[in-house]
C-alpha positions as a Python dict, from the first residue, in 0.01 Angstrom:
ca = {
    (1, 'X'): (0, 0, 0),
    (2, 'X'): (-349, -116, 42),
    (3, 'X'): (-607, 32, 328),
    (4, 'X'): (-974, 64, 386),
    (5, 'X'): (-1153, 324, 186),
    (6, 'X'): (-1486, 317, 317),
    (7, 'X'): (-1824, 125, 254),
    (8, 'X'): (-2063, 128, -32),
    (9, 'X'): (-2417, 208, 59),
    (10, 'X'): (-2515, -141, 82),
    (11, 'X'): (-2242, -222, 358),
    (12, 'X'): (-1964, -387, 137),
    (13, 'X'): (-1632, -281, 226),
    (14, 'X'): (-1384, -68, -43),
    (15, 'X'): (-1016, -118, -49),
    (16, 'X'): (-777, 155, -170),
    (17, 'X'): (-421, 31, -329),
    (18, 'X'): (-180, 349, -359),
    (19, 'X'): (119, 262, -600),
    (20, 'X'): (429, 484, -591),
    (21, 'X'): (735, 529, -795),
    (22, 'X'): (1080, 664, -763),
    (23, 'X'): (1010, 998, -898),
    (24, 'X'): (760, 1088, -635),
    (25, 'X'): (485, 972, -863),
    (26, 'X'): (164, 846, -697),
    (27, 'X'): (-181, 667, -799),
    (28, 'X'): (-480, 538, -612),
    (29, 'X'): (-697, 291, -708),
    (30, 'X'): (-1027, 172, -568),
    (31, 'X'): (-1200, -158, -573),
    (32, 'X'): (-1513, -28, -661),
    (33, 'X'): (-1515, 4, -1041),
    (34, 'X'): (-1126, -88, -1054),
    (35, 'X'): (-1130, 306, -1030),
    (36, 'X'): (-856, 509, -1072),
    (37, 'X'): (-914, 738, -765),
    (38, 'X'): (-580, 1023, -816),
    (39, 'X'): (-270, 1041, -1009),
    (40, 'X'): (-23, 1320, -771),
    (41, 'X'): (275, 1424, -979),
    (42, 'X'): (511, 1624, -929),
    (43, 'X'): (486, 1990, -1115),
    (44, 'X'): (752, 2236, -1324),
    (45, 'X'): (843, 2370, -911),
    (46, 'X'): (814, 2034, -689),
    (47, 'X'): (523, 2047, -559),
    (48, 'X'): (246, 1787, -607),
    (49, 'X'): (-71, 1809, -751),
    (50, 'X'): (-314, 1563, -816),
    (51, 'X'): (-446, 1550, -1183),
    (52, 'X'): (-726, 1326, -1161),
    (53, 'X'): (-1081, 1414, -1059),
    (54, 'X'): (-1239, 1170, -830),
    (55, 'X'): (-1418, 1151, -512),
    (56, 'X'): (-1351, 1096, -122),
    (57, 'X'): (-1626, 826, -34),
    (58, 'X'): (-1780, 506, -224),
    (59, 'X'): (-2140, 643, -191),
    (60, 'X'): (-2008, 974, -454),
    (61, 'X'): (-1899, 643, -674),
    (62, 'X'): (-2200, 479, -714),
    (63, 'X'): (-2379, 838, -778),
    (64, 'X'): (-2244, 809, -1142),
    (65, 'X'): (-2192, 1163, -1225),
    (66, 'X'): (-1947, 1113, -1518),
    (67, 'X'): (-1795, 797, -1460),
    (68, 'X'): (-1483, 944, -1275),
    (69, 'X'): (-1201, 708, -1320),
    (70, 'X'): (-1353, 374, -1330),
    (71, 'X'): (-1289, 51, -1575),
    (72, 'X'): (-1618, 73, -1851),
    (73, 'X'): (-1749, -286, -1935),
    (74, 'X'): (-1832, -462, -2125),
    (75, 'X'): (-1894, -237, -2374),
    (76, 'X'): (-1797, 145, -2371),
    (77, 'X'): (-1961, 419, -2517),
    (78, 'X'): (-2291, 385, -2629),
    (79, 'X'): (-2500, 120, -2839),
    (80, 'X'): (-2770, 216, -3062),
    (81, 'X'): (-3136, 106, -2985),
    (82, 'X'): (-2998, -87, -2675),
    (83, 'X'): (-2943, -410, -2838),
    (84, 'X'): (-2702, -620, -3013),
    (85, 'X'): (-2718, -921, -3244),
    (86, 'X'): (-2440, -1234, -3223),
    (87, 'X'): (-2514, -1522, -3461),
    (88, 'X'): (-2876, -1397, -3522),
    (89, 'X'): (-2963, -1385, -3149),
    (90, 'X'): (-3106, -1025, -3066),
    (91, 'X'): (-2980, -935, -2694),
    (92, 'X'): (-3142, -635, -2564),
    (93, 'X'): (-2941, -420, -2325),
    (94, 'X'): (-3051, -135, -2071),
    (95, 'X'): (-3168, 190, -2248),
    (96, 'X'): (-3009, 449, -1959),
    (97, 'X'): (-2898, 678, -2256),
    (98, 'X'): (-3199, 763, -2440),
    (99, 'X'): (-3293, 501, -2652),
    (100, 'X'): (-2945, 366, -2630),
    (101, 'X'): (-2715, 170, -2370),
    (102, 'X'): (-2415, 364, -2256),
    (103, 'X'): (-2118, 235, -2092),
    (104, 'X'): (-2323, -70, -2071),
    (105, 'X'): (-2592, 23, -1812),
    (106, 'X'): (-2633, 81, -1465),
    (107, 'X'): (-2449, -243, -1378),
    (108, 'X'): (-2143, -174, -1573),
    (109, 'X'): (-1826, -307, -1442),
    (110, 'X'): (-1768, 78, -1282),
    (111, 'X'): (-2056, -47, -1047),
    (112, 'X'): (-1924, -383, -906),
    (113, 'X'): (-1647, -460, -656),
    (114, 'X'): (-1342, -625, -828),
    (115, 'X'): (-1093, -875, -631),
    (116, 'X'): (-725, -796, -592),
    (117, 'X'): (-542, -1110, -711),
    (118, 'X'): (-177, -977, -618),
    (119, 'X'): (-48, -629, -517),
    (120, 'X'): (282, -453, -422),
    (121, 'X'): (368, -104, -427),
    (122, 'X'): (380, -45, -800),
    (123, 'X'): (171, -239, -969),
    (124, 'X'): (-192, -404, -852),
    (125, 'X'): (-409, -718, -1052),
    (126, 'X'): (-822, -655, -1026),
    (127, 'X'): (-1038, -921, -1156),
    (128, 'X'): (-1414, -992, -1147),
    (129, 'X'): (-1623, -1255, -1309),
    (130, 'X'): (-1926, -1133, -1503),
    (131, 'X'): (-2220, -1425, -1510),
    (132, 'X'): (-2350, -1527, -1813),
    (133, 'X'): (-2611, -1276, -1906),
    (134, 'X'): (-2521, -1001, -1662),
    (135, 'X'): (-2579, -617, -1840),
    (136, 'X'): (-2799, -858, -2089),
    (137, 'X'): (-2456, -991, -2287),
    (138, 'X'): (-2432, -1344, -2335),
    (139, 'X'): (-2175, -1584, -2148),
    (140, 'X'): (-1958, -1608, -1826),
    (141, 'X'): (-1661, -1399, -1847),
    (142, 'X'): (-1331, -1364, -1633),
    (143, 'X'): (-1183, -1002, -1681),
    (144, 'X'): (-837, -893, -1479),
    (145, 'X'): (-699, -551, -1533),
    (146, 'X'): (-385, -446, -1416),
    (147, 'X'): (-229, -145, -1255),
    (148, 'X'): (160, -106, -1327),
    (149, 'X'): (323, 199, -1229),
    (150, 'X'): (691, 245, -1411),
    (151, 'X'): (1002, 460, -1274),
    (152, 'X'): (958, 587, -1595),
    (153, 'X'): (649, 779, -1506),
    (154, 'X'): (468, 526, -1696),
    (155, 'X'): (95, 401, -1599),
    (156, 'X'): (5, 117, -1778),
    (157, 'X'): (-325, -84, -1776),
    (158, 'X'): (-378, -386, -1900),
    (159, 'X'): (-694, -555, -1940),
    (160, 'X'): (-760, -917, -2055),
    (161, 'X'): (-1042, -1152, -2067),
    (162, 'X'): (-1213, -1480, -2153),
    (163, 'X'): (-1547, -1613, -2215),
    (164, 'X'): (-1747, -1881, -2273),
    (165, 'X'): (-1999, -1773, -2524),
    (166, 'X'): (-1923, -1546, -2785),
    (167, 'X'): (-1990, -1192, -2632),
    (168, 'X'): (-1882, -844, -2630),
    (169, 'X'): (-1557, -688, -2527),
    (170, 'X'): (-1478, -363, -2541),
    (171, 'X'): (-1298, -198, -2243),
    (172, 'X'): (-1167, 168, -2125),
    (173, 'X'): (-1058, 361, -1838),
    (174, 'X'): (-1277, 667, -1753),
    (175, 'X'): (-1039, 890, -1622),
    (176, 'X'): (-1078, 1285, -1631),
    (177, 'X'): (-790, 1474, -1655),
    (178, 'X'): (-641, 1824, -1513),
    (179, 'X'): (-308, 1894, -1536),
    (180, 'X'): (-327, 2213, -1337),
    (181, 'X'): (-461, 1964, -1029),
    (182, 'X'): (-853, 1844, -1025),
    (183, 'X'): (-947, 2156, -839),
    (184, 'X'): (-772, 2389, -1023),
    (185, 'X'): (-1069, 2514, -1289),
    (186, 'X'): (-1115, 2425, -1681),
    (187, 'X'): (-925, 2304, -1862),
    (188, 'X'): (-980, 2479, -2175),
    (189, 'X'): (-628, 2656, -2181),
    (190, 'X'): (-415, 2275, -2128),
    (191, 'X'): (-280, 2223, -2514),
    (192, 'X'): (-359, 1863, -2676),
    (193, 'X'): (-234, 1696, -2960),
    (194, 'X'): (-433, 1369, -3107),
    (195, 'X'): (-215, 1143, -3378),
    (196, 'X'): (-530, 1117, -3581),
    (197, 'X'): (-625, 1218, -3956),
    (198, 'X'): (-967, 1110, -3905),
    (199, 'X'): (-1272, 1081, -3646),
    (200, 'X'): (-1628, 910, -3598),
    (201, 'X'): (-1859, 1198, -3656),
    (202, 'X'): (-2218, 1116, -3508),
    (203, 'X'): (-2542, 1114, -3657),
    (204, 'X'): (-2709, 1399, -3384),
    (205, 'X'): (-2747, 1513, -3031),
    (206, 'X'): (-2757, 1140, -2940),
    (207, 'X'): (-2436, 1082, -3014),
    (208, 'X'): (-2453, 715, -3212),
    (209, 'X'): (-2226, 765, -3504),
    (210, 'X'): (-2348, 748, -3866),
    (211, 'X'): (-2089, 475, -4010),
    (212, 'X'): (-1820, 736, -4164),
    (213, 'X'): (-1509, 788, -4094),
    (214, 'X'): (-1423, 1175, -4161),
    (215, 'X'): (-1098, 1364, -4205),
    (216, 'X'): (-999, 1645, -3948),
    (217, 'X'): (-882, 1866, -4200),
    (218, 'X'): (-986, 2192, -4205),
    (219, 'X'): (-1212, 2157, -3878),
    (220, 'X'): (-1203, 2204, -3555),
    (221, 'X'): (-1193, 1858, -3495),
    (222, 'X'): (-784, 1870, -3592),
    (223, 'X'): (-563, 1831, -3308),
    (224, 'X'): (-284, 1706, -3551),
    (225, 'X'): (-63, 2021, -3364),
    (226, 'X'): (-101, 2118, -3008),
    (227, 'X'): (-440, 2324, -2987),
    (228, 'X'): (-519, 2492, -2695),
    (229, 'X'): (-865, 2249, -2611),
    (230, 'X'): (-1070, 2601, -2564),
    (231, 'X'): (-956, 2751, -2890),
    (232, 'X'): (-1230, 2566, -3123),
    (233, 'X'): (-1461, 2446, -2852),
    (234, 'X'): (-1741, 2655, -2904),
    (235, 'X'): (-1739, 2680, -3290),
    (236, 'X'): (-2093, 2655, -3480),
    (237, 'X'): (-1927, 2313, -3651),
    (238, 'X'): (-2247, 2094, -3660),
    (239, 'X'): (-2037, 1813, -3490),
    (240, 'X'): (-1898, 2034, -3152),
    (241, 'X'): (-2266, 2135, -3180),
    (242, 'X'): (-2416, 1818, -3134),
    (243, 'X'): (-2214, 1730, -2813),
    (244, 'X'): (-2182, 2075, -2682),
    (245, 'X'): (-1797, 2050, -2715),
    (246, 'X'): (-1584, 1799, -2803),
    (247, 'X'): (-1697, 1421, -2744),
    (248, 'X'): (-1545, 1221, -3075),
    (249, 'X'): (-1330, 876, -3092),
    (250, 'X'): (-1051, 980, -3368),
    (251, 'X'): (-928, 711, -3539),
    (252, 'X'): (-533, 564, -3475),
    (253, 'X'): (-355, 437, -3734),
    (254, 'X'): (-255, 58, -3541),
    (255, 'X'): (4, -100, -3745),
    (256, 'X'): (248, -338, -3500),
    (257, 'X'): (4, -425, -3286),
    (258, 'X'): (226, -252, -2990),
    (259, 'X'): (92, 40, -2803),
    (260, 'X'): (170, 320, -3025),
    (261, 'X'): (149, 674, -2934),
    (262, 'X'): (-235, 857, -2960),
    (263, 'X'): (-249, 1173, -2799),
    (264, 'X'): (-15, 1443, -2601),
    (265, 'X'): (-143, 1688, -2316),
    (266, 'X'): (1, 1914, -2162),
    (267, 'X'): (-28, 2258, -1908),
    (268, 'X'): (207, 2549, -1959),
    (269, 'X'): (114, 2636, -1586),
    (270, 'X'): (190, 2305, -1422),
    (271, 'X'): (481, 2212, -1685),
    (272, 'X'): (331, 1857, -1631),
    (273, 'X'): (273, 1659, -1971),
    (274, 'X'): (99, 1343, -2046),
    (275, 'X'): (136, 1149, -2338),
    (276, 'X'): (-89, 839, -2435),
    (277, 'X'): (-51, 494, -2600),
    (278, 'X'): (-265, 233, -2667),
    (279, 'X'): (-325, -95, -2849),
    (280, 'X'): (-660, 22, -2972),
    (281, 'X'): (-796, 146, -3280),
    (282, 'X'): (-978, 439, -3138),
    (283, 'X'): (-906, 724, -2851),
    (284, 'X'): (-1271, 921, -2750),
    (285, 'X'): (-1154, 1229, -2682),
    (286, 'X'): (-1445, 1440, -2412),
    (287, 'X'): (-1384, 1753, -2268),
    (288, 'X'): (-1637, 1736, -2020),
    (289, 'X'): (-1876, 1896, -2192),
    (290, 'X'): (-2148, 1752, -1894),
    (291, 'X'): (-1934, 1645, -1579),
    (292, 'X'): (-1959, 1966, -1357),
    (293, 'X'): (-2211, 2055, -1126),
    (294, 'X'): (-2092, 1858, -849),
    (295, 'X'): (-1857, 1833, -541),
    (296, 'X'): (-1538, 1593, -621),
    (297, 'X'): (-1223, 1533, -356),
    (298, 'X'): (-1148, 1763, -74),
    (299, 'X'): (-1479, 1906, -88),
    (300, 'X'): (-1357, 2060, -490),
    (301, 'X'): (-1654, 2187, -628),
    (302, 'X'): (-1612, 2084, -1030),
    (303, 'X'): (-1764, 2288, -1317),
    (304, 'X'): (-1834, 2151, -1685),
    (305, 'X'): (-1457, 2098, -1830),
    (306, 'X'): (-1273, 2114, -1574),
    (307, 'X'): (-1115, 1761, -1681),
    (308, 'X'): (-1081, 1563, -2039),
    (309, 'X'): (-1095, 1207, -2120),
    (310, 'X'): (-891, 1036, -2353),
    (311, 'X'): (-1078, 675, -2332),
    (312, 'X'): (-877, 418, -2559),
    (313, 'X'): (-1145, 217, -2719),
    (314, 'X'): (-1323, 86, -3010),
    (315, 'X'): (-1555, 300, -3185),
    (316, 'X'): (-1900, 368, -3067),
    (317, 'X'): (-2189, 125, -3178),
    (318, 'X'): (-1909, -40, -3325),
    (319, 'X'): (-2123, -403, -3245),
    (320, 'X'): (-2442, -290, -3446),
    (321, 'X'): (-2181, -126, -3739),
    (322, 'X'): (-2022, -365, -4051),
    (323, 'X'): (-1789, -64, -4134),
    (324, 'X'): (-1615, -24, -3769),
    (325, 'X'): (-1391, -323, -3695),
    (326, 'X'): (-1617, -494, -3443),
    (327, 'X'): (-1522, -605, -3079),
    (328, 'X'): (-1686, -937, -3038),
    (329, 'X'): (-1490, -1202, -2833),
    (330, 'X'): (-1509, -1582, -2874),
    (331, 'X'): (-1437, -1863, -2641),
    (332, 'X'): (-1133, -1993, -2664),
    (333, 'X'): (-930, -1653, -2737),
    (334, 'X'): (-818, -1380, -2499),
    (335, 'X'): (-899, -1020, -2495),
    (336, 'X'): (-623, -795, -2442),
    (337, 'X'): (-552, -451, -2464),
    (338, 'X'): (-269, -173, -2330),
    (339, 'X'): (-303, 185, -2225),
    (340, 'X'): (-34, 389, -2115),
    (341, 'X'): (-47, 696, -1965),
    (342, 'X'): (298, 878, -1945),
    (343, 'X'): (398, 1158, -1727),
    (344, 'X'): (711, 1410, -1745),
    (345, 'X'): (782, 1758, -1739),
}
């Protein structure tokens, strides 16, 4: 189903697609960012709630108070010193992160309207064209991402994209999480379990990682078994105490090249569960250490953690560092990833 959502500030019209599946399952997606807008499902008892924080009006969008469910282009997470280098050309970037770029700067792809190519009630195809140069990254690109929403209880996106210059690509969903509902308070006591032996640990407060890759064990950065998220949170571990919580990518072991399980969430309260796979070599896992502070949907005022992100990516600076596997894309191939995001009680 597809219906007006409401204007941006400068006048342009928003469209709303709402998907919908067999088992009562229900998603909403803007144009505006490619943003997923809410996720209803079912609970444990029947009733609905909707597990995704978000807002009711464009203008709340283009506020940018945490990135609530919108497609992060063409490079998430951060980049250090705001700058990259392809084939010895230095391309400087926006510095809206101290000195670095995060989630590419202000005109990200969570800022632009994207163009439905084809939509029915399950699944929806967004696509925009990013001009040569746009966020400061070299060449024209075409990106489409797709919506697909399964009987299974399965949301899938799929992202792909071309170019014309070699450029970056490195794309994720910034969805926050509550599987009590998004107005339902932290999150702290929902249990998560990340299929990771290792994580990115980061060089200080600014979050750019250091180049290692670090083991979980015997940290509080081990979510090997489901862990309460609260439990470790507020440990004096120099790495929780850097980001005031938890905001890591761990490190997934890719192997067929298939989306292969990452992560598992779940809410004793709700009995709703999530489980995550990807095609990507990295999951950042945030507990909204910085998101509250501000009004969401139906007037829902949200506090810090009361949603988690698991962002499917590659690792952070991973353009500016030789030990990451790097996520530079070159004319003539194709840019594709998968995220799933599966629901059940």
């Amino acid at each position: 189903m597809e219906q007006f959502f409401g204007k941006t500030k400068e006048g342009t019209d928003v469209t709303m697609y709402t998907l919908k599946n067999a088992g009562g399952l229900e998603v909403d997606i803007i144009s505006l960012g490619a943003a997923l807008r809410a996720i209803r499902v079912p609970d444990k008892d029947g009733q609905v709630r909707d597990v995704l924080l978000g807002y009711d009006t464009p203008a709340e969008y283009q506020d940018v108070r945490g990135y609530l469910g919108a497609v992060i282009g063409r490079n998430g997470n951060r980049i250090a010193n705001a700058q990259v280098t392809i084939d010895g050309v230095v391309y400087p970037l926006e510095a809206n992160n101290n000195e670095n770029n995060l989630h590419s700067g202000s005109n990200g792809f969570h800022s632009v309207i994207w163009q439905a190519k084809e939509s029915d009630d399950q699944h929806v195809v967004l696509a925009y064209h990013s001009p040569d140069g746009e966020q400061g990254f070299p060449g024209n690109m075409d990106v489409t991402v797709t919506y697909t929403l399964t009987d299974a209880g399965e949301l899938v996106l799929d992202y792909q994209a071309t170019t014309d210059q070699k450029t970056v690509a490195n794309f994720t969903n910034h969805a926050y999480f509550n599987l009590d509902g998004h107005d339902s308070g932290s999150v702290e006591k929902q249990k998560l379990e990340i299929l990771a032996d290792a994580y990115v640990p980061v060089a200080d407060s600014k979050a750019i990682p250091t180049g290692e890759i670090a083991s979980v064990e015997g940290t509080p950065m081990d979510f090997r078994r489901m862990t309460e998220i609260g439990a470790r949170i507020n440990d004096d571990f120099q790495q929780i105490v850097y980001t005031g919580g938890y905001d890591h990518t761990y490190v997934l072991d890719q192997t067929d090249g298939g989306p292969q399980l990452a992560a598992r969430a779940k809410s004793d309260a709700s009995g709703i569960q999530m489980d995550v796979y990807t095609t990507c070599v990295g999951v950042q896992f945030y507990a909204g250490n910085f998101v509250g502070g501000q009004y969401g949907k139906g007037g829902a005022f949200y506090e810090n953690r009361q949603g988690f992100c698991l962002e499917t990516q590659f690792f952070p600076n991973s353009v500016n560092e030789k030990n990451f596997k790097q996520p530079f894309l070159s004319p003539g191939e194709t840019y594709e990833s998968t995220t799933k995001y599966c629901f059940h009680i």
